[in-house]
N, C-alpha and C positions, 0 to 999 in steps of 0.2 A: 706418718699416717697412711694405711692402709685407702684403699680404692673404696671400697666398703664404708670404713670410716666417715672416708670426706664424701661418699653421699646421704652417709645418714645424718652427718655437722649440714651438708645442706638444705634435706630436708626441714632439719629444725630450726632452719633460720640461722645459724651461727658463724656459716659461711657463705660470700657469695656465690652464686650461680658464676659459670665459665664468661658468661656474655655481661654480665653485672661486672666483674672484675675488669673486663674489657675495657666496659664501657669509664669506669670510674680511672683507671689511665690512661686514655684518652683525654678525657675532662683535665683531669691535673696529675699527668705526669710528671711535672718536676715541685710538687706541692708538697711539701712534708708532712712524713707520718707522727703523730701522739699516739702515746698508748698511755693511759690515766687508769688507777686500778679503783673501785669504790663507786662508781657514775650515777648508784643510784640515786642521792641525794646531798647533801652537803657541797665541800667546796668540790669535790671529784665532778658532780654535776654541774657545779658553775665553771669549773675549769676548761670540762668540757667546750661548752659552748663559748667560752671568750675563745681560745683556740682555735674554734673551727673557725668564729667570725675573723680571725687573722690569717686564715688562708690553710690550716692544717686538715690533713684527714685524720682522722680523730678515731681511733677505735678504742671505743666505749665500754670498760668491761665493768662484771660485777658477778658475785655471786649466785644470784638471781635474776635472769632473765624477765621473767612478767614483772619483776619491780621498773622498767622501761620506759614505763607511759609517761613521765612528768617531763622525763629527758627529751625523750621523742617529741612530745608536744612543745617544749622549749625550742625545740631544736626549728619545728616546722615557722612557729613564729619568728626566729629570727634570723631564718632565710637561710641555713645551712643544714638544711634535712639532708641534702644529697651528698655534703661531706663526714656524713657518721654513718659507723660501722659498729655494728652492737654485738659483744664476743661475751659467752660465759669465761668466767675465771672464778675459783674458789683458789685463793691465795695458801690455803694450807695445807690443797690440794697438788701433789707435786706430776701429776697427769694431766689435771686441770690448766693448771702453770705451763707446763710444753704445749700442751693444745695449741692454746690462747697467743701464746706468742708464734706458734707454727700457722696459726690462722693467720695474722698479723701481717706475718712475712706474704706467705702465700696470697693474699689479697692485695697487697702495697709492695713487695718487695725491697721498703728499709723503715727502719723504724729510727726517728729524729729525736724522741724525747719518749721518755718515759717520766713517769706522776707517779710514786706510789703515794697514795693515798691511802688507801682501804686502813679502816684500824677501827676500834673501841672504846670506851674506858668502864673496865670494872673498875668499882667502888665499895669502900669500907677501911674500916679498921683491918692492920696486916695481923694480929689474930685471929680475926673471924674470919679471913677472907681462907675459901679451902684451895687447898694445891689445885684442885683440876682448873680453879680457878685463874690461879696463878698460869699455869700453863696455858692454859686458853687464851688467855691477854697474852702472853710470849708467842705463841703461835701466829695470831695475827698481825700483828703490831712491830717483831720481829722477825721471827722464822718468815714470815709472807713475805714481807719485805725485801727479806736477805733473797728467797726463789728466785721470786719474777726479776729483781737486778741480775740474780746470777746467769738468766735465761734470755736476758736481751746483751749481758757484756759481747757477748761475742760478735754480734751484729754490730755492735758501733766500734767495737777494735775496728772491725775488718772496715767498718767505711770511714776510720780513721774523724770520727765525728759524732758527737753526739748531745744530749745534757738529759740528766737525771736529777729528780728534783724531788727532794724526801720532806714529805709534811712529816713535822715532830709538831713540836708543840712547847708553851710556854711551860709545861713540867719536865722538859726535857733541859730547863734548865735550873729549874729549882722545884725537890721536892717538896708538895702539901700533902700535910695528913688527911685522911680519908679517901687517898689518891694514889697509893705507892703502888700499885699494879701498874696502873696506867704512866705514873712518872720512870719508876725502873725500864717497861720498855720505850720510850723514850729517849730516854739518858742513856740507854743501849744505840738505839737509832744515832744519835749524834755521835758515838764512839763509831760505829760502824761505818759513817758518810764518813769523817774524816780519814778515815782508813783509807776510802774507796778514794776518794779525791787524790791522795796521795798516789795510787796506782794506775788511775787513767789518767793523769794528766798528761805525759807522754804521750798517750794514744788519741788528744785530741778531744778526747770525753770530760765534759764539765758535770760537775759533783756541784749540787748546793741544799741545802736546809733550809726550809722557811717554817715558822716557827711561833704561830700565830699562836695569840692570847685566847679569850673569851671572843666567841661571836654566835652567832644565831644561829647554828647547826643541831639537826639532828641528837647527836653524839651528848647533850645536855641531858634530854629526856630520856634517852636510854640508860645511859650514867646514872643519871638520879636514879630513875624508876628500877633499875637492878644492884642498888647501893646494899651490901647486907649488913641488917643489924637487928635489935629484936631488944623487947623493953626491958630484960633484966640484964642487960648486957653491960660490964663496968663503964665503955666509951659513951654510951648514951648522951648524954650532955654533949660531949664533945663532938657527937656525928652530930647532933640536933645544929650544932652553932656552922659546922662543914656544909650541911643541906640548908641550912638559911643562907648560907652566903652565896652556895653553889646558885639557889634558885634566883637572889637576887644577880647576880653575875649574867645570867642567861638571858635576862629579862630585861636588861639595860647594855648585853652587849650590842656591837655595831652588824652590818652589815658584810655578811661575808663572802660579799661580793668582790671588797676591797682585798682578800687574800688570793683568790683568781682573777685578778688585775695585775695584783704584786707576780704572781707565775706566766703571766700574758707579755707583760714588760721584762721579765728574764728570760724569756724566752725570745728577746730580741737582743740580748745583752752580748759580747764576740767576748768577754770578760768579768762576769758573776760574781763576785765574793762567796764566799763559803755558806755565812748565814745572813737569816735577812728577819729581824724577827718585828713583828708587826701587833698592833691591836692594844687593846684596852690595859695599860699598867706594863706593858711588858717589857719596853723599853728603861723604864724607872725599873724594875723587878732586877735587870742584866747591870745597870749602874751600880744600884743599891747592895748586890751583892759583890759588885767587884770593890767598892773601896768601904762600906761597911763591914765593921768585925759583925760576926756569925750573932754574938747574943743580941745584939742591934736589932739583925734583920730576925729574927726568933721572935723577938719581943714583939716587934712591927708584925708578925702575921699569925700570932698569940693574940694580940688584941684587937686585933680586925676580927676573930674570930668568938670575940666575947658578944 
């Protein structure tokens, strides 16, 4: 980054001033750094603030900047204003991506954990849904993904320490119809942590998956509310019974608060398991398909959907 650069990343708030960075190693020099990708709402924001109340500094990114306020205002209530750091990142952006993580460095000097969180879910039938579409949900959801890991490995080789904690999700472990965008990257995400776990363990860097169900996010009403489909369409029926179930599912799930508790408490773990999946059905969901045959579990989410 350019001289130039990091005073106009100053100007805009993105990074801190020379005397602010000072001053926040001072305060907690030996306090570790989170970097959580998505902050503006869902578990990325709840994550945030369990974290920081655990003693992290916390650099808080997200696509958009002015989306900030809820976090900020969370933040002030719960007595750790002065441990968050608020960075732009656009995950599909790959200048974005080095920025965000050279801010990172440059303000803290190591980064302890990384959260990708940041992600989507298009919805629809896999006919109607259009390629850009499809790539759009591959881009954030994977390609984002795979950057900002590939942009912090090198910091936690070198400090021979670290954990990365990839939100997937209960479709990353079993496709539902009106969901395959969102389940393929996914079921991508989980090929890819294992991967990764396999390669840094040597290096000290803990790999894990959490893998939460339905809960009270965001990511519901968007899903829904960008579902494609249209009334002469053959699936009709069948999205109809997918959005009845989506809406009741949203509407009775838990609190997902308990998913940034579950990342609060591995992030004290010296020993993690790979995955950890939590919430409503989705423990039954990982049973059910391990020792039921396929047209079982078919029929079982055939008929939930009648």
């Amino acid at each position: 980054m350019t001289v130039q650069e990091h005073q106009t990343e100053v100007k805009q708030g993105r990074i801190d001033t020379a005397s602010d960075v000072m001053k926040k190693r001072k305060e907690g020099a030996n306090a570790p750094v989170a970097l959580i990708t998505g902050t503006s709402s869902g578990f990325g924001m709840l994550t945030a603030i369990t974290l920081a109340k655990q003693g992290y500094r916390v650099v808080a990114t997200m696509r958009d900047l002015s989306r900030r306020e809820e976090l900020v205002k969370l933040a002030e209530q719960a007595g750790v204003a002065e441990r968050m750091q608020y960075v732009q990142l656009d995950v599909t952006d790959a200048e974005s991506v080095d920025k965000a993580v050279g801010t990172a460095l440059l303000n803290n000097g190591r980064i302890d954990i990384l959260v990708n969180n940041a992600g989507f879910a298009v919805g629809g039938f896999i006919e109607e849904v259009s390629m850009e579409e499809w790539r759009r949900q591959m881009d954030t959801n994977l390609f984002g993904l795979i950057a900002v890991t590939r942009a912090v490995l090198p910091v936690m080789r070198e400090q021979k320490q670290g954990l990365i904690v990839n939100l997937s999700s209960v479709s990353g472990l079993s496709g539902f119809p009106g969901y395959a965008p969102y389940a393929a990257s996914k079921f991508a995400v989980e090929g890819f942590t294992e991967s990764l776990r396999h390669e840094m363990s040597s290096f000290g860097v803990r790999v894990v998956l959490v893998e939460p169900g339905a809960y009270r996010t965001p990511i519901w009403n968007k899903g829904l509310g960008e579902i494609h489909r249209s009334e002469d369409s053959p699936y009709k029926h069948k999205l109809d019974a997918v959005l009845r179930y989506s809406q009741l599912a949203s509407e009775t799930a838990p609190d997902p608060q308990e998913v940034a508790d579950l990342i609060g408490r591995i992030a004290r773990m010296r020993a993690p398991r790979l995955r950890y999946a939590l919430g409503k059905g989705s423990r039954v969901l990982i049973i059910g398909k391990a020792v039921l045959p396929w047209k079982w579990l078919e029929w079982i989410i055939a008929r939930g959907l009648k």
